[in-house]
N, C-alpha and C positions, 0 to 999 in steps of 0.2 A: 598222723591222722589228718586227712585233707578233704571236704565233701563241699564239692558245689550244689546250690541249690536255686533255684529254677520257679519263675512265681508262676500262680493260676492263672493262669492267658486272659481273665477277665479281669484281671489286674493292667497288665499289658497295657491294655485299650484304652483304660480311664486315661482322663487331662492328668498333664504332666503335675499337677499340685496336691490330686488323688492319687495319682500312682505313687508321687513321693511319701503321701502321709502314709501309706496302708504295707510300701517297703518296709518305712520305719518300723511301724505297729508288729511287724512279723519280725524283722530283726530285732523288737525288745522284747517280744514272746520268746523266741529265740535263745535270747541271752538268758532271759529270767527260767526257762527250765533245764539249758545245759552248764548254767554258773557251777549249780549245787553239785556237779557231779566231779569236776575237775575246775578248780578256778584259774588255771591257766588257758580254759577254750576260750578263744575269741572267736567273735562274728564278726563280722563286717558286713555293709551292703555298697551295693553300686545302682547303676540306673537299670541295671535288666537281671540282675542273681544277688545270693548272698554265698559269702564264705565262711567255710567252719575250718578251724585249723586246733589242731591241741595235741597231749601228748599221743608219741608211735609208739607200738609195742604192747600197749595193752587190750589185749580184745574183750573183753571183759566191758570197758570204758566204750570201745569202739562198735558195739552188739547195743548198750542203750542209748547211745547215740541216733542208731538207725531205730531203734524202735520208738524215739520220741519224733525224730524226723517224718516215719513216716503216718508220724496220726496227730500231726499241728494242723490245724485249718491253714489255707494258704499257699502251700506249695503243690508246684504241679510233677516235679521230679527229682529224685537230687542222685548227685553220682560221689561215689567213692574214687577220687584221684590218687596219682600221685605227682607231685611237682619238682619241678628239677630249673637248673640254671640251662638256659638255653644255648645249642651248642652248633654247629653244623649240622647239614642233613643225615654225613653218618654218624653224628651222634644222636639225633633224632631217631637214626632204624637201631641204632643197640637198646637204648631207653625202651623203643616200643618193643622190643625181641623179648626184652627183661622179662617182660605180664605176657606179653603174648604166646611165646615159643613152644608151649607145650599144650594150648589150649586150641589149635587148629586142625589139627589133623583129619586129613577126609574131609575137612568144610570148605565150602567157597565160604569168599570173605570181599569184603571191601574195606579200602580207607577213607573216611571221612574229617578233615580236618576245620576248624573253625579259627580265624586268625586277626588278630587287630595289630595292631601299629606297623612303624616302618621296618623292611626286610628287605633284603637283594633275590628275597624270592613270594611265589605267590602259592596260595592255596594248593594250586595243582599242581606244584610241581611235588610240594612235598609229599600227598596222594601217590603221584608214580615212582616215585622215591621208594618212598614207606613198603608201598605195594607191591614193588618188586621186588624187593630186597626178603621181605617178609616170605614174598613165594619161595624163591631161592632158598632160603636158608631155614624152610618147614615143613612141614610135611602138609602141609594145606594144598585142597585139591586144586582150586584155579580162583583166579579174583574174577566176581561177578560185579556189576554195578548196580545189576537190577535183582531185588528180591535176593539179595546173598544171606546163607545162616549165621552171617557172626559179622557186625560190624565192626571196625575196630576204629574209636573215635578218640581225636585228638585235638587238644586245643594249644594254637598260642597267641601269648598278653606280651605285646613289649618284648623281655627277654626272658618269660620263662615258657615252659613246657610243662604242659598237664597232661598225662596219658590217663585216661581216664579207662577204671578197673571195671566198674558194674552201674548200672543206673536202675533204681526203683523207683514205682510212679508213689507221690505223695497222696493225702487229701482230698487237696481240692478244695476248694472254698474262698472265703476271705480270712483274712488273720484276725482272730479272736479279737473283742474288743474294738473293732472296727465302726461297728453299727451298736445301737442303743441296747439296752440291757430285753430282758423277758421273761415272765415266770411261765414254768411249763409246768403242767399238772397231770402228774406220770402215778400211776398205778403197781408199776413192775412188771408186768402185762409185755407180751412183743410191743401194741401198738405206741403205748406211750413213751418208751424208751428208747424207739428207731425216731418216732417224733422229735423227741429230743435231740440226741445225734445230729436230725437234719440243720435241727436250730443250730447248734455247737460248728457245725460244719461253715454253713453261712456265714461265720464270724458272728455270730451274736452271742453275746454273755449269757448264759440259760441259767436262773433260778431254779428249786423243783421246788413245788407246792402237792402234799399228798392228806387227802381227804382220810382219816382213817376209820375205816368203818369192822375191821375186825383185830383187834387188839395189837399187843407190842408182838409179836411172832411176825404177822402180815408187815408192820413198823419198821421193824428189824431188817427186814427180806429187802422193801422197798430202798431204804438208804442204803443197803450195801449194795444194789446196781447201780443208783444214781452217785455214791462213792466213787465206781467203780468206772462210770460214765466221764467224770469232772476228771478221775486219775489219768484216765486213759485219753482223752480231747481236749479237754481246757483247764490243766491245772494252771497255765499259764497265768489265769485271773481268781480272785479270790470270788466263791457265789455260795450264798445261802441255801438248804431246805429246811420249810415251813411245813410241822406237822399242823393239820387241824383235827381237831375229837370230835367225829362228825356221828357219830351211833344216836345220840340224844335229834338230832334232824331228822336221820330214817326214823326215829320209832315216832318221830312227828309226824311224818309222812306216809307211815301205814296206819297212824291211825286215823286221820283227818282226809286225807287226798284220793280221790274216785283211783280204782285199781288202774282202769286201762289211763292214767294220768301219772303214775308215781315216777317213773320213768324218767320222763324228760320234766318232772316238777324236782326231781333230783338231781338232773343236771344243771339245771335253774339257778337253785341255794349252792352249787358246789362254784358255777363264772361268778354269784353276784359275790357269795365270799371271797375269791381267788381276785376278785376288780378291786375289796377294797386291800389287800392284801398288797398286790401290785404297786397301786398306789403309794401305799409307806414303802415302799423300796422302789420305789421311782422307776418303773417299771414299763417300757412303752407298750406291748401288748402280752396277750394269754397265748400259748400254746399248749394245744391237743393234740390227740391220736386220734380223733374220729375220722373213720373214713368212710364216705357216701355208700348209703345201704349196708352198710356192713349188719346191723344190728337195728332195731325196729328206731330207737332213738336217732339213729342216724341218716335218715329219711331228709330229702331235701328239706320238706317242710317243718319236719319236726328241728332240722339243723337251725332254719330260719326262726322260730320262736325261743330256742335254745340263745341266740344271739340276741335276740330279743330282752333279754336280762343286765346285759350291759352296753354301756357307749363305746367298754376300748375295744379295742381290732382284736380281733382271736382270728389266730393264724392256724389252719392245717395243714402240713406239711404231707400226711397222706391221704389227703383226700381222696384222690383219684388212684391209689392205689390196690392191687388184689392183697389178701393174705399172701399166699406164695413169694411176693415180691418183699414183701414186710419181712416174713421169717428171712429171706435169704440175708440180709441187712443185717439182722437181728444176728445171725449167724458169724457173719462177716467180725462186725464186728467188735463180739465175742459176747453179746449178751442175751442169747439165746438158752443156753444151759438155767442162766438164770429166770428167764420170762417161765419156759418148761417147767422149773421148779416152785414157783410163785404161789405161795395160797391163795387160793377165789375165796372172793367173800362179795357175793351180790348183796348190795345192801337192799333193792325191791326186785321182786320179782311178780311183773304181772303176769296174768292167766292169757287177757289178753292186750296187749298194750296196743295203742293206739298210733297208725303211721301219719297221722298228719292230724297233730292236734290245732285246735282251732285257738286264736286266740282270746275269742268270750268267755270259751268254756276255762281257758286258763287261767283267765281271771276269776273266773267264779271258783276254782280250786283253790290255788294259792289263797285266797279271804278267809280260808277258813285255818290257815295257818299260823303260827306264834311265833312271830320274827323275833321276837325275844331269846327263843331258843339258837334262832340262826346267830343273831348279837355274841352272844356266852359261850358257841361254838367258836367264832372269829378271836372273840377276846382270850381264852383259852389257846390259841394256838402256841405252838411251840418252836422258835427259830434261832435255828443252830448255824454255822458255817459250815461248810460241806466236809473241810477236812478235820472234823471235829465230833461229825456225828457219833463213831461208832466207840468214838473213846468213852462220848457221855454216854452212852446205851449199856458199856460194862460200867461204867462207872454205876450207872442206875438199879444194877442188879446187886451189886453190895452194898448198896444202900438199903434195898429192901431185905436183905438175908445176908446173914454169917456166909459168907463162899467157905466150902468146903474142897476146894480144887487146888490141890496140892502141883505147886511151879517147879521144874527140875533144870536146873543150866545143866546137866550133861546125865542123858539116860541109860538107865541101868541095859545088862545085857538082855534080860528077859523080856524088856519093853519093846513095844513096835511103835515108833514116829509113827505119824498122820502129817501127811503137807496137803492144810487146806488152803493156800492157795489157791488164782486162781490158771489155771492153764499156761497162759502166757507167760506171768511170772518165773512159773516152775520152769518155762525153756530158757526162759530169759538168766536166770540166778539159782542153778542148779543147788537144793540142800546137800549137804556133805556131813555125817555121822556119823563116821568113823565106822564100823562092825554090825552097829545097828540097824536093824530092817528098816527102811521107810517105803511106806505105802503114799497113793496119791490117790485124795477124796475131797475135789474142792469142796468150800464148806457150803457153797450151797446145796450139795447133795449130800451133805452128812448127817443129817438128820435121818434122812431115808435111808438111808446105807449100812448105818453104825450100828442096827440090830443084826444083819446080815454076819457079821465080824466073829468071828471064834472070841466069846465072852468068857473066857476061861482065862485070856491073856491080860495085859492092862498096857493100855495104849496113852499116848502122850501129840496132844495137837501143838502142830507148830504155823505160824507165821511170820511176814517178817516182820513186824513191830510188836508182837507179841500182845495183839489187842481183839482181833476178830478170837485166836485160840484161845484167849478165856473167857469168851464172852462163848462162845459155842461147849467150851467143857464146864459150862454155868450150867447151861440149856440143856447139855445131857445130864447132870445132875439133878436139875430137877424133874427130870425125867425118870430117871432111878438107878440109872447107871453109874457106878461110883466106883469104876477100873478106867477112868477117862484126867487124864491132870494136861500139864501143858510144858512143854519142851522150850524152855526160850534160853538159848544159848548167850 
């Protein structure tokens, strides 16, 4: 297994002292997520790529490889090689025949090669080498140079030879940890979660901070996309989510704050919490999903006294963006199923709220407020490490109750698996049950789904750490269903 990888062109550019730190920064991102999978892969870097080399023959190894490659901040493409001792030119056209020979037919093609050190030949000749031999001995239709369907691209170092198999585009961004930390204050919602994303992409460490305005279910929902977020973009760094118990604020704020105000006196108590919040985790600014006019609160003006509540920088990533563009992101992604799924819980709802509140009148609302309450909210909050959430979440549910949710390492004939996983996964790390049915309901749709189910049968949820499956056959328990246990092999 050989993959060169290829930095974000805005890497490129920088002074050669930033281009070296921000190499490093992505070759130890790098290392630190493909250690745990094989500890024989090494990285390497140079002045313009890096290299992944480790064991051949397992695809398996060689599938999450390409799936952590291609969602690291930082890289702009990488290719699947393979490398050889370099040899003459007609060992050059047999190497390339090896990958190529069956994969041209009917196509124009061209050859492209890229070459460093000393040789008794140059770029072009190996091109017309390559390229003719390739015609002759394929069934490929003619070598174009211009616009051809299938390039066939070769590299060589010195004395070896990289015939390179596939190339996928990366990321994009800088390499995590690059730039200063940030807390982002995500909902589970499309906006706040592509928000994020943009953060994670940029290279910046994204914190989540979530206001909680309707109970542990809404709680629940939210850390396992923002889990889901940090798994999939920056496990690379360790980052906290910060619940705060923000319901005791709303019911201060409908009962005290002018209706067409509650709104953006809500988003108010939610930056000036999320500022001091930031601060004890050293934190250089806030990140939102608000984007211009989307929503009354989101009015230029009303943006501008919304900022008006603290000093640090609050950064929006979609400002200027439509819905349309956001979902498709959110899609991309893969955390659209989950936004889709998401309980609403409007903590105010005016009749009529106000697009450009004034700041006199916001002073005279807010006075009639009890910061005391906002105080006992902050203090109360609850701060977990990201890969840590969902364990304390089951963990919290037998603390309060006897679990009745009987665990099976190997299921009966009668039983049907459940893989709630989430999508990806399942492609990624197919379940295997031997006889057993297994159905796919990732678990953010299982809630809504699991009445749908022939309840005559008794079904067993699986994941792979066996920790979201009994936190969800908790949930349907207390829900009433009690043909629901959990499959952890």
């Amino acid at each position: 297994m050989y993959f060169i990888v290829k930095l974000f062109p805005e890497i490129t550019i920088k002074s050669s002292p930033v281009r070296k730190r921000l190499t490093r920064q992505l070759r130890n991102n790098l290392r630190s997520l493909l250690k745990p999978l094989a500890p024989t892969i090494d990285v390497q870097r140079d002045w313009e790529k890096i290299e992944i080399s480790g064991p051949t023959g397992d695809l398996t190894l060689k599938n999450e490889v390409v799936r952590i490659l291609k969602n690291t901040p930082g890289i702009a493409n990488f290719s699947s090689v393979d490398c050889y001792p370099l040899g003459d030119l007609d060992d050059i056209l047999d190497k390339t025949l090896g990958h190529w020979q069956g994969n041209l037919k009917g196509k124009t093609f061209c050859v492209r090669v890229k070459r460093s050190g000393n040789h008794d030949f140059r770029s072009t000749d190996v091109e017309r080498y390559v390229g003719g031999g390739i015609l002759h001995r394929t069934d490929a239709k003619a070598v174009r140079l211009k616009n051809p369907e299938v390039t066939v691209n070769l590299e060589i170092r010195q004395d070896k030879l990289f015939v390179i198999q596939e190339t996928a585009p990366g990321l994009g961004g800088f390499p995590l940890g690059s730039q200063d930390s940030v807390l982002s204050l995500v909902s589970g919602g499309f906006d706040s979660t592509v928000a994020s994303y943009l953060s994670i992409r940029r290279g910046i460490r994204t914190h989540f901070c979530f206001f909680n305005l309707g109970g542990r279910a809404h709680e629940m929902g939210v850390k396992q996309v923002a889990n889901f977020l940090w798994n999939s973009f920056s496990a690379s760094h360790r980052v906290e989510f910060v619940s705060v118990p923000f319901e005791s604020v709303v019911a201060e704020i409908l009962q005290k704050v002018d209706n067409a105000y509650m709104g953006v006196v809500l988003k108010r108590m939610m930056i000036r919490a999320a500022t001091l919040i930031a601060r004890e985790m050293n934190a250089g600014a806030l990140v939102t999903g608000e984007a211009v006019a989307q929503v009354s609160s989101q009015t230029l003006a009303n943006l501008k006294v919304i900022d008006g509540a603290t000093d640090m920088l609050t950064i929006r990533p979609l400002a200027f963006m439509d819905k349309e563009d956001i979902i498709r992101i959110a899609r991309q992604i893969g955390t659209e199923a989950f936004a889709a799924s998401m309980p609403e819980y409007c903590g105010v709802i005016s009749v009529k709220p106000t697009t450009r509140a004034k700041p006199e009148r916001l002073v005279h609302e807010e006075q009639k407020f009890d910061y005391a309450v906002l105080d006992r909210a902050v203090a109360n909050r609850r701060r977990q490490t990201i890969d840590r959430v969902l364990e304390a979440d089951s963990s919290h549910v037998q603390d309060q109750q006897e679990s009745g949710v009987e665990i099976f390492s190997a299921p009966q004939p009668d039983q049907v698996v459940i893989d709630i996983r989430h999508p990806d996964e399942v492609d990624a790390r197919p379940l295997n049950a031997g006889t057993v049915k297994i159905i796919n309901i990732p678990f953010f749709e299982l809630s809504r789904n699991y009445e749908a189910l022939d309840q005559k049968k008794s079904y067993l949820l699986y994941c792979g750490k066996g920790v979201m499956s009994r936190l969800h056959a908790e949930i349907l328990h207390d829900l009433g269903h009690s043909n629901v246990g959990v499959y952890r092999p």
